[in-house]
C-alpha positions as CSV (number, residue, x, y, z in Angstrom):
1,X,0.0,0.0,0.0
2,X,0.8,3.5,-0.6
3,X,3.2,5.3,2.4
4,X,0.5,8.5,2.1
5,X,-2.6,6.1,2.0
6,X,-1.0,4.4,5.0
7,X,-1.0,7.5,6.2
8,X,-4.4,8.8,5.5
9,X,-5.6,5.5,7.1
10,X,-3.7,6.5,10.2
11,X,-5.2,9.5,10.5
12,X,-8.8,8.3,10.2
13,X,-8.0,6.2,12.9
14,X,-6.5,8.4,15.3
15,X,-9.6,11.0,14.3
16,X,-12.5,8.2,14.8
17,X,-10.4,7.0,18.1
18,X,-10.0,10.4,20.0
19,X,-13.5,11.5,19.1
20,X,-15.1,8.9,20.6
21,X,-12.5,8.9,23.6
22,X,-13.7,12.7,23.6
23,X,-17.1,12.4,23.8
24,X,-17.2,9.8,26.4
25,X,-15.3,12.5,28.0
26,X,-17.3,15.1,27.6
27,X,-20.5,13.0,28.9
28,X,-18.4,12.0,32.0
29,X,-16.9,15.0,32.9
30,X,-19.2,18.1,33.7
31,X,-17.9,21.4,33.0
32,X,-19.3,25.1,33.3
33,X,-17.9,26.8,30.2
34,X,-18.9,30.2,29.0
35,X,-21.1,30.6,25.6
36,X,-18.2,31.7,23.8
37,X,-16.5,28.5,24.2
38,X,-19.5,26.5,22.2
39,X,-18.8,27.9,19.2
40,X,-14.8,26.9,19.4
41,X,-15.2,23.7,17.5
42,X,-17.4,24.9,14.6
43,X,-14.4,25.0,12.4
44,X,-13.8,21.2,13.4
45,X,-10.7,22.4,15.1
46,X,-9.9,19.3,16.9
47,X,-11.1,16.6,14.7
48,X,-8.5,18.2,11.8
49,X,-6.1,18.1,14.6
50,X,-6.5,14.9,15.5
51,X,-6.4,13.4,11.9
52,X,-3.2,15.4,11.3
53,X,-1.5,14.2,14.6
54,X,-2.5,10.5,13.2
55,X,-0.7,11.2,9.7
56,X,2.4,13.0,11.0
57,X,2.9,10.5,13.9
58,X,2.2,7.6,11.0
59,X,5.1,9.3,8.6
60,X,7.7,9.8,11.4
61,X,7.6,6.4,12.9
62,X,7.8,4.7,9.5
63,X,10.6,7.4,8.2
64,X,12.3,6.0,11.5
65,X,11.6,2.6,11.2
66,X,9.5,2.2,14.3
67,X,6.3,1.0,12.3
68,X,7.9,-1.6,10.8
69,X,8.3,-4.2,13.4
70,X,5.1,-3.7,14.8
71,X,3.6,-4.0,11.6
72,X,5.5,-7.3,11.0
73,X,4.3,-8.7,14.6
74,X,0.7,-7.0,14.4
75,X,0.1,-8.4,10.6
76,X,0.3,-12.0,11.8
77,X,-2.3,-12.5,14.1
78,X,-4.5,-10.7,11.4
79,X,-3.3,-12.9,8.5
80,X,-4.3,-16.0,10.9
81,X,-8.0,-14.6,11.5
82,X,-8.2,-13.8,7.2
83,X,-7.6,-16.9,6.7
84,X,-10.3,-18.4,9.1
85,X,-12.6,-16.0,7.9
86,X,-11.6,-17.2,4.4
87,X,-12.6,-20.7,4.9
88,X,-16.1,-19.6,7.0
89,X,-17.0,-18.5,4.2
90,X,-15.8,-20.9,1.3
C-alpha cells in the first residue's frame, strides 16, 4: 500500500479513536464553560487536529523505522483470522 494512503488511514484512525475517547469524555466530565466556548469547535478544530496528529505521527515512525516491526508482529495474528474468515466462508 501506498506510504500517504497508510498515512491517510492513520489518520482516520487516530480522528475516529480520540472522538469517541472525547465524547465519552465530555459526557463523564461536567464542565461550566462560557457561551463563547460553544462555538470553538465549529471550524472542526480538533477533529483536523486529530487526523493530522494520526498522519504526522504515522510518517515519522515509519521514516524512523519504528512502524515496521510492529507491523510485522501485528500483521500475523491478522493474517491468521483472514484466513479463518476465508474458509467460513468458502
Amino acid at each position: 500500500m501506498n506510504l500517504f494512503v497508510e498515512a491517510i488511514i492513520a489518520g482516520l484512525v487516530i480522528l475516529i479513536v480520540g472522538s469517541i475517547v472525547g465524547f465519552v469524555l465530555s459526557k463523564l466530565t461536567v464542565s461550566d464553560l462560557p457561551p463563547v466556548c460553544k462555538d470553538w469547535n465549529k471550524n472542526f478544530i480538533m477533529e483536523i487536529s486529530l487526523f493530522l496528529t494520526g498522519v504526522f505521527a504515522y510518517l515519522i515512525t515509519r521514516s524512523l523505522g519504528v512502524s515496521k516491526g510492529m507491523t510485522k508482529k501485528a500483521s500475523k495474528p491478522v493474517e491468521v483470522y483472514m484466513k479463518g474468515v476465508k474458509k467460513m466462508f468458502s
